[in-house]
Each structure stands twice: as structure tokens, then as C-alpha cells.
N, C-alpha and C positions, 0 to 999 in steps of 0.2 A: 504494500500500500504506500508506501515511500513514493513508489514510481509514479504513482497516480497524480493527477495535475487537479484530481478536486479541492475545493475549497473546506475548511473547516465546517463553513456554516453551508446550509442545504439553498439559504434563497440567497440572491446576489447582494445583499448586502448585510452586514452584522447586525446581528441584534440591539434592539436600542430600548432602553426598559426606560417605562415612562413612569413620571413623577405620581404621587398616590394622593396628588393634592384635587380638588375639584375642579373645577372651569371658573375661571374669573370672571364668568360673566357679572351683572350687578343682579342684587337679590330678586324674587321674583315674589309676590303675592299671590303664590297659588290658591283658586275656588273664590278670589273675589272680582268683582267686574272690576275691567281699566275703563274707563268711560274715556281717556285721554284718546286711547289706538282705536276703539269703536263708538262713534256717537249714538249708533244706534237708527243710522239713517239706511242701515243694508239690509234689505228685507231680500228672503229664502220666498221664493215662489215654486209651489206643486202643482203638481196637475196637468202638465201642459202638454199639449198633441204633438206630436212628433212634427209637423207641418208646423209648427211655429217657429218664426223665426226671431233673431235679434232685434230685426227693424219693428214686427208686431207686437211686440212686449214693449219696446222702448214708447213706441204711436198708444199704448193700452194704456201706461202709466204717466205718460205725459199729458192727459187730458186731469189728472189731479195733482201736477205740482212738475218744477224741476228736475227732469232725469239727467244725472251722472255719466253714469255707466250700464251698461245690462250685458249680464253673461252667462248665455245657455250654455248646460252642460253635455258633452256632447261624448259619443263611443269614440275613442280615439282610431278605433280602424275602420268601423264604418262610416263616421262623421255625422250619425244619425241620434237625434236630442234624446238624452234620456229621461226627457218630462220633469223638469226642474231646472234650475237659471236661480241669479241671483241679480239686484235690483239696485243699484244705488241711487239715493234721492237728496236734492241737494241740499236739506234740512230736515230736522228732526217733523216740523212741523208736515213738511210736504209728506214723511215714510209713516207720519200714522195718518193722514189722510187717506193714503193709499190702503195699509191696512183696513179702516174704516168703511170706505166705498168698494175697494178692489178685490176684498177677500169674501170666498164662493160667489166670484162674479164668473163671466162666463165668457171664452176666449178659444174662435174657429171651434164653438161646438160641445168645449169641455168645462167643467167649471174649477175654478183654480182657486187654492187657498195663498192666503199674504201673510207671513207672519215676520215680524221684529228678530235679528239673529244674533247675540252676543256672542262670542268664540270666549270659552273663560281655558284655565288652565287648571290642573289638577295634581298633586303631587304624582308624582308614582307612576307619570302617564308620560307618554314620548310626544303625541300629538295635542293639538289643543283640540276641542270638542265641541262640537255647535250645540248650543241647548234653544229651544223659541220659550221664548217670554210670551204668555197670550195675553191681550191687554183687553 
């Protein structure tokens, strides 16, 4: 085994052991709302026909206030909506209007609910976790 030209270590480079300190990120308030990162203006929308598009959601929720953004959620290989989007409205005031008026209203045929979406964080958990707030 002298002759042999391998290496001590098996992957190309040496082992490198890492510190047993945590991540310096800053503290985190797990399980309470940041009201700062979410106002509360993003509303989760169900329901929706697969025929629905971005422009028809944006034209739906624009009759009750300033729309943001809207973003159907889509099969990444067929590109085909999997009946649900997300809403951003450009006040608190406009996304519960929409809740208000827009939720089991009815959209190309189907009726869709509107609810409030806060993302909170939980110890113990890798992802953050949508909970709806019903108001």
C-alpha cells in the first residue's frame, strides 16, 4: 500500500470539523407574529379553476382596492394552476375589504375563499408555517 498514490482521506479534500457553536444569526421570536415582515395585507386564495389566470385574479381583486402582486401557484412541469395563488393588496384596509366582499364569491364558475395569511415560526421547525387568521 506504500505504492499506492491514494490519498489518506477518501473525499478530495481533508476533513474540516466544524465549530459546536450555533449560527449567529440574531434571536428569533418563535410562535409570535412579526407584524414588521407581514402586515397582513397577503391574502391565500382557494378555490380557483384551473382556467384562471394571473390577469383574472389581479381584474377580480382590483374592483375592491389596490392590487400589489398576485401569484398562482402552478405544477412546475405541467405549468397547470393548482387552484390556489396568493394576493397582495396594497393596504391593510384594501386585504380585508377583499376578505369581506371577495371571500365564497365566485370566479369563471367556482367559488373561492379569501382568507388573511400570517407565516409565524415555531421552535423545533425548519420551515415557517402559514396559519389563516379568520376574521
Amino acid at each position: 500500500m506504500a505504492d499506492s498514490p491514494r490519498r489518506r482521506y477518501a473525499s478530495p479534500s481533508p476533513r474540516r470539523y466544524r465549530s459546536r457553536s450555533r449560527s449567529r444569526s440574531p434571536a428569533r421570536n418563535y410562535g409570535e407574529r412579526n407584524e414588521s415582515n407581514n402586515p397582513g395585507n397577503n391574502l391565500y386564495v382557494t378555490g380557483l379553476s384551473t382556467r384562471v389566470t394571473e390577469k383574472d385574479l389581479e381584474d377580480h381583486f382590483s374592483s375592491k382596492g389596490k392590487v400589489v402582486e398576485c401569484r398562482l401557484v402552478v405544477d412546475p412541469r405541467t405549468r397547470e394552476s393548482r387552484g390556489f395563488g396568493f394576493v397582495t393588496m396594497d393596504s391593510l384596509e384594501d386585504a380585508e375589504r377583499c376578505i369581506k366582499y371577495l371571500n365564497r364569491s365566485i370566479l369563471e364558475g367556482r367559488v373561492i375563499t379569501v382568507e388573511k395569511k400570517f407565516r409565524l415560526n415555531y421552535a423545533g421547525s425548519e420551515a415557517a408555517v402559514c396559519l389563516s387568521i379568520s376574521t
